[in-house]
C-alpha positions in Angstrom: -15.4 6.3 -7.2 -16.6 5.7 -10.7 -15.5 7.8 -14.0 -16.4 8.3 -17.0 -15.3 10.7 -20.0 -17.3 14.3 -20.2 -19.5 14.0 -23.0 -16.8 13.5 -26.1 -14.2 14.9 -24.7 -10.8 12.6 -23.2 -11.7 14.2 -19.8 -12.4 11.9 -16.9 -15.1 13.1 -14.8 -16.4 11.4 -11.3 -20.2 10.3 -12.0 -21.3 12.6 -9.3 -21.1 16.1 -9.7 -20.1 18.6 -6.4 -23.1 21.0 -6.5 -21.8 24.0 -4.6 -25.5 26.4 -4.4 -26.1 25.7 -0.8 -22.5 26.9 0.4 -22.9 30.2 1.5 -26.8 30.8 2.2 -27.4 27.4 3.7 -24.3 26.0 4.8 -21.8 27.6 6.4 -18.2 28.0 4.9 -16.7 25.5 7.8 -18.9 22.6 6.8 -19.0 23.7 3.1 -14.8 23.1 4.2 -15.5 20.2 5.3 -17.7 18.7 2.5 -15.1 19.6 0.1 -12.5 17.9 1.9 -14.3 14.7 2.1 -15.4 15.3 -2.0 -11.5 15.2 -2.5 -10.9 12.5 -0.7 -13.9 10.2 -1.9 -12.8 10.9 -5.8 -15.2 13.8 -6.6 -12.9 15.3 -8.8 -15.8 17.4 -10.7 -17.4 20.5 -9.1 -19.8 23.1 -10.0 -20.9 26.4 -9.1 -21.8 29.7 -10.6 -21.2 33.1 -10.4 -24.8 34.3 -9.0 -25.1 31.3 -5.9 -25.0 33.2 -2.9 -28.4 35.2 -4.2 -26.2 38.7 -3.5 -26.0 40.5 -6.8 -22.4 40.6 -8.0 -21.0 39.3 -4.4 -20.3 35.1 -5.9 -20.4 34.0 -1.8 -19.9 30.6 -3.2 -17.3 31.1 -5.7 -15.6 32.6 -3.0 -15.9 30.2 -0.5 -14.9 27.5 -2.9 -11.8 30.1 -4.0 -11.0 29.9 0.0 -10.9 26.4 0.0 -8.5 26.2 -2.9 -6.1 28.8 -1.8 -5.8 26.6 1.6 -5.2 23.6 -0.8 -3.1 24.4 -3.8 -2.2 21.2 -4.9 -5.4 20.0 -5.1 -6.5 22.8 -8.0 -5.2 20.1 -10.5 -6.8 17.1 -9.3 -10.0 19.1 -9.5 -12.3 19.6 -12.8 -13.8 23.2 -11.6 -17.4 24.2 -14.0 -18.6 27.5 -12.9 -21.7 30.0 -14.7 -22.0 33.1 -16.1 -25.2 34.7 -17.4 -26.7 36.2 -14.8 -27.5 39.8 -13.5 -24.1 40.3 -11.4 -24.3 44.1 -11.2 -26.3 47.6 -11.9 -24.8 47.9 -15.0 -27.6 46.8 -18.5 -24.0 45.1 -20.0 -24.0 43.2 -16.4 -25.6 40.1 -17.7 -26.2 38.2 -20.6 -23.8 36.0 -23.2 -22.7 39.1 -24.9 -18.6 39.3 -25.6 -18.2 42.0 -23.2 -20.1 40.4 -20.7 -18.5 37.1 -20.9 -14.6 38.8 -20.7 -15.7 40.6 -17.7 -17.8 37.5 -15.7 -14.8 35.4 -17.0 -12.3 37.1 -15.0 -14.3 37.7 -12.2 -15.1 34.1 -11.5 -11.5 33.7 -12.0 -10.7 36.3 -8.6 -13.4 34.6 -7.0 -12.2 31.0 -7.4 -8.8 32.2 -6.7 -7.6 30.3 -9.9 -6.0 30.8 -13.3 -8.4 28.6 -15.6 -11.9 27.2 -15.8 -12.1 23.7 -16.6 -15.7 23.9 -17.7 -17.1 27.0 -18.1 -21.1 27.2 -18.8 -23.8 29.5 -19.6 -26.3 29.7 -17.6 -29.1 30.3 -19.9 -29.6 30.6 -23.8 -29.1 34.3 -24.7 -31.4 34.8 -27.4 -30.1 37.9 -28.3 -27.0 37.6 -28.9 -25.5 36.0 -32.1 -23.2 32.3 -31.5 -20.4 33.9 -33.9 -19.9 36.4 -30.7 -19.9 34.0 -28.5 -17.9 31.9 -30.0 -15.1 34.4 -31.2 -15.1 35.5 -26.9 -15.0 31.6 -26.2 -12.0 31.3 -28.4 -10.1 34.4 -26.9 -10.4 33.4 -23.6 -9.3 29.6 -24.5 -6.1 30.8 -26.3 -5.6 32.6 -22.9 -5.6 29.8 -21.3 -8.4 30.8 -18.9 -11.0 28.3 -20.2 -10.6 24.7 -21.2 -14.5 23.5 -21.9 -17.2 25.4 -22.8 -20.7 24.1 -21.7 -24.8 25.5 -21.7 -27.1 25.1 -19.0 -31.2 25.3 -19.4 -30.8 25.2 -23.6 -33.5 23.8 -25.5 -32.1 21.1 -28.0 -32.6 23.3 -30.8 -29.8 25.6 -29.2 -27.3 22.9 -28.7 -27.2 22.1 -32.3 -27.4 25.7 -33.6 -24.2 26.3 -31.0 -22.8 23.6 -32.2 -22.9 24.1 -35.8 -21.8 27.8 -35.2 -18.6 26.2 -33.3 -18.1 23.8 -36.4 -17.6 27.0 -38.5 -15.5 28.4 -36.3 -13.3 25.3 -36.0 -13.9 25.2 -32.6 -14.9 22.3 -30.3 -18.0 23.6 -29.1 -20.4 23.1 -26.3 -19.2 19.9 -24.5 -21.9 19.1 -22.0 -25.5 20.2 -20.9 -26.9 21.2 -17.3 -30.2 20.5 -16.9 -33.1 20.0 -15.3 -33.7 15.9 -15.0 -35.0 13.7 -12.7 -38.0 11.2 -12.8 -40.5 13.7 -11.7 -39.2 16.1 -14.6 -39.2 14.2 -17.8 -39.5 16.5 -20.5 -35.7 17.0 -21.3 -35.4 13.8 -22.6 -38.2 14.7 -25.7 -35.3 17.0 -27.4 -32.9 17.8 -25.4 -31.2 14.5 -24.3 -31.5 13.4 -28.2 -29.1 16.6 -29.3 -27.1 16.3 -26.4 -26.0 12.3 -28.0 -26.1 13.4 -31.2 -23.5 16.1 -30.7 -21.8 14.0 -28.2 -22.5 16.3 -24.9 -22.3 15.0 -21.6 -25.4 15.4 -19.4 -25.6 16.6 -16.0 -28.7 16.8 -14.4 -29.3 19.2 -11.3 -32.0 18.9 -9.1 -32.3 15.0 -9.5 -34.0 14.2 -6.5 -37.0 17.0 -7.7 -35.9 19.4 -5.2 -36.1 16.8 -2.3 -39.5 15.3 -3.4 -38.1 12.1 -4.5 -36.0 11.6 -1.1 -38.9 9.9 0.6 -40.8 12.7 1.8 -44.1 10.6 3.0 -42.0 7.8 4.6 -39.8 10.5 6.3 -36.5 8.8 5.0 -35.8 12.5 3.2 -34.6 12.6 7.0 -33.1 16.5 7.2 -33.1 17.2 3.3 -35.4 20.4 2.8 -37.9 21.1 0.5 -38.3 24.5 -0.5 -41.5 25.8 -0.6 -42.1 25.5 -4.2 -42.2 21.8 -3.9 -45.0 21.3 -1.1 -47.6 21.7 -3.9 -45.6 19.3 -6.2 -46.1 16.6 -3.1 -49.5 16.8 -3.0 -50.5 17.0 -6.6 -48.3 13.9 -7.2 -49.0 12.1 -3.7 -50.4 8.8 -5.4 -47.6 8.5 -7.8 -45.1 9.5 -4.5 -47.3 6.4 -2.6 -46.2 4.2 -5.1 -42.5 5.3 -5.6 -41.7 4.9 -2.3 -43.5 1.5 -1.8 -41.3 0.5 -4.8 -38.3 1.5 -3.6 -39.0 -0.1 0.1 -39.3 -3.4 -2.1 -36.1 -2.8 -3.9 -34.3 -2.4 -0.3 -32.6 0.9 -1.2 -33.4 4.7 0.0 -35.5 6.6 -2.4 -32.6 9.0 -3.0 -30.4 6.8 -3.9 -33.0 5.0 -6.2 -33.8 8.7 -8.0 -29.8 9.1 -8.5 -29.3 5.6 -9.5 -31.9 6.2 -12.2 -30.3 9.0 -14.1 -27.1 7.3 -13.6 -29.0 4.3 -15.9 -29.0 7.0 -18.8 -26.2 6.4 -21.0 -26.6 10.0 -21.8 -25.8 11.0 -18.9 -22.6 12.2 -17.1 -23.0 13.0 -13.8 -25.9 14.0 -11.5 -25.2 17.1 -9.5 -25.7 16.1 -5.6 -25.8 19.3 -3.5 -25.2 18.4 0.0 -25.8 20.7 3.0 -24.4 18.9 5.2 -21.3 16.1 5.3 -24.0 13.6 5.7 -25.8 13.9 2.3 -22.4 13.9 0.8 -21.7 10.7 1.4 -25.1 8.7 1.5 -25.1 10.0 -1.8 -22.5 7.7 -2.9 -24.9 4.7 -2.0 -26.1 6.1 -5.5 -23.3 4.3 -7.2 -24.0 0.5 -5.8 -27.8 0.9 -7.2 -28.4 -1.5 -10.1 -32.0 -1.2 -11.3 -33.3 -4.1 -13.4 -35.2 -4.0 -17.0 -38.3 -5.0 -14.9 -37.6 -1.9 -12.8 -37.0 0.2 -15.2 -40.1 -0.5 -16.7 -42.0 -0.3 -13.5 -40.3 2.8 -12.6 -41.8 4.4 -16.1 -45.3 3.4 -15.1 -44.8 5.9 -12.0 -43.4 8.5 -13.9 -43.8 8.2 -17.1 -41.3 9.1 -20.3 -42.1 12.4 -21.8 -42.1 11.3 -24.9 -44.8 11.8 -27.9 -47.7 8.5 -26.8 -49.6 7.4 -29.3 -52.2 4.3 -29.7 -52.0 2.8 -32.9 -55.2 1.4 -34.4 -55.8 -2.5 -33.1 -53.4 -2.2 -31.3 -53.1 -1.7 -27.3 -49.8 -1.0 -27.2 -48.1 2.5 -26.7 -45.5 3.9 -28.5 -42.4 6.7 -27.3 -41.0 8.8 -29.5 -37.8 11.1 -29.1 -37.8 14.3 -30.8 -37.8 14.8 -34.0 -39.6 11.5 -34.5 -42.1 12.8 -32.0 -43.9 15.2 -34.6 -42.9 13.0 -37.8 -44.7 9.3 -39.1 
């Protein structure tokens, strides 16, 4: 296995991520047993979940699988760098959800029951919370850090503007502030990289992408080399409208000799902003074809052929006399 430091922090983190959001609804907790145990024992020391997989209000069926799994394995907990998510509706009540301080206390400790632990390495939210202020936040982050129950605190889904108003906030609270970034990122979904991967460097976040194989659709879905992966239904219309870029994706990868999975993961591994892809396994199998991943070295040439099939999101422009086409990161992107 391969590590690397999460975001700017001393932490060593394997460079694939343990997504946990099929354990529960689509795999069952003996195999989900089983996938853990051979995570351990392949050096997948980072793992993440959240409070709401499961899809039963308030019930955190994975948590609590996961929180099995450790209470049968105790002195693994230590080995193991556990993220988890709050945000989230989790019960009837209008205070159930959101980033507010009472919220967080209360999802905090319940994760903590779930997971059948005393700390969270990494713990995340799920989703900007526009409306409440990043001096609560950070004043409930820092109670439950000098408790001891959180180490790390992370976002999920922010827009970059977010991670550097959080971040700034944290500065003036002399905290560390947000450490890493789960998002959305894979070749067929490009856009983070406009804004968000920019602040996420600047402010020396570690990146982990879920969904990196676009739900499935980069697995090799025309060849039939996706083999058992399944593609939910949202992503039949995403085949179709991007069949002829799909064509030539998995023609390239045919010519590089490796799986398209492990071509997608290998990608985002290329991105020196990037941490760790989260690879969500159903099965034992997945797990460990995944770390094929690793092994992938992808050429300048095929980098650059790779961006002709799905191209960077960034700001294109033709400059005058000239046929050439230039990217631009945010805030470049809307600057001259």
């Amino acid at each position: 296995m391969q590590y690397t430091n999460l975001g700017r922090t001393g932490l060593k983190v394997s460079r694939l991520c343990l997504g946990t959001m099929n354990f529960g609804p689509e795999t069952h907790e003996p195999e989900a047993f089983a996938i853990m145990d051979k995570a351990f024992e392949l050096g997948i020391n980072f793992w993440d979940t959240a409070d709401v997989y499961g899809w039963k209000r308030g019930e955190q069926i994975t948590e609590k699988i996961i929180g099995r799994w450790l209470a049968k394995n105790p002195d693994k907990r230590n080995s193991l760098v556990i993220a988890t998510k709050f945000y989230n509706e989790m019960g009837p009540g209008i205070n159930d959800r959101g980033n507010s301080a009472y919220h967080i206390r209360h999802a905090c400790d319940a994760s903590l029951r779930a997971l059948q632990t005393d700390h969270l390495d990494l713990y995340q939210m799920h989703h900007i919370d526009r409306a409440t202020p990043w001096d609560e936040i950070w004043n409930a982050y820092d109670v439950l850090i000098k408790q001891g129950k959180v180490i790390y605190a992370g976002s999920s889904n922010f827009p970059g503007w977010c991670i550097a108003k959080a971040n700034e906030s944290a500065l003036r609270h002399n905290m560390l502030g947000l450490v890493a970034e789960q998002c959305k990122y894979s070749l067929q979904c490009r856009h983070v990289e406009l804004e968000i991967l920019p602040a996420a460097r600047d402010y020396g976040l570690g990146v982990i992408p879920w969904s990196p194989l676009a739900g499935g659709m980069l697995a090799g879905v025309l060849s039939g080399t996706a083999g058992k992966r399944r593609q939910g239904d949202w992503v039949k219309p995403h085949i179709e409208a991007n069949r002829p870029r799909l064509e030539k994706w998995e023609a390239l990868c045919k010519d590089l000799g490796h799986a398209p999975a492990d071509v997608a993961l290998a990608w985002t591994l290329h991105n020196p902003a990037v941490t760790a892809p989260i690879i969500g396994p159903r099965t034992l199998d997945q797990l460990t074809d995944s770390l094929r991943a690793l092994d992938v070295k992808l050429s300048e040439e095929t980098l650059a052929a790779l961006d002709q099939i799905w191209p960077a999101a960034g700001h294109a422009d033709v400059q005058p006399g000239s046929k050439s086409r230039f990217k631009y990161e945010s805030p470049e992107a809307f600057a001259w």
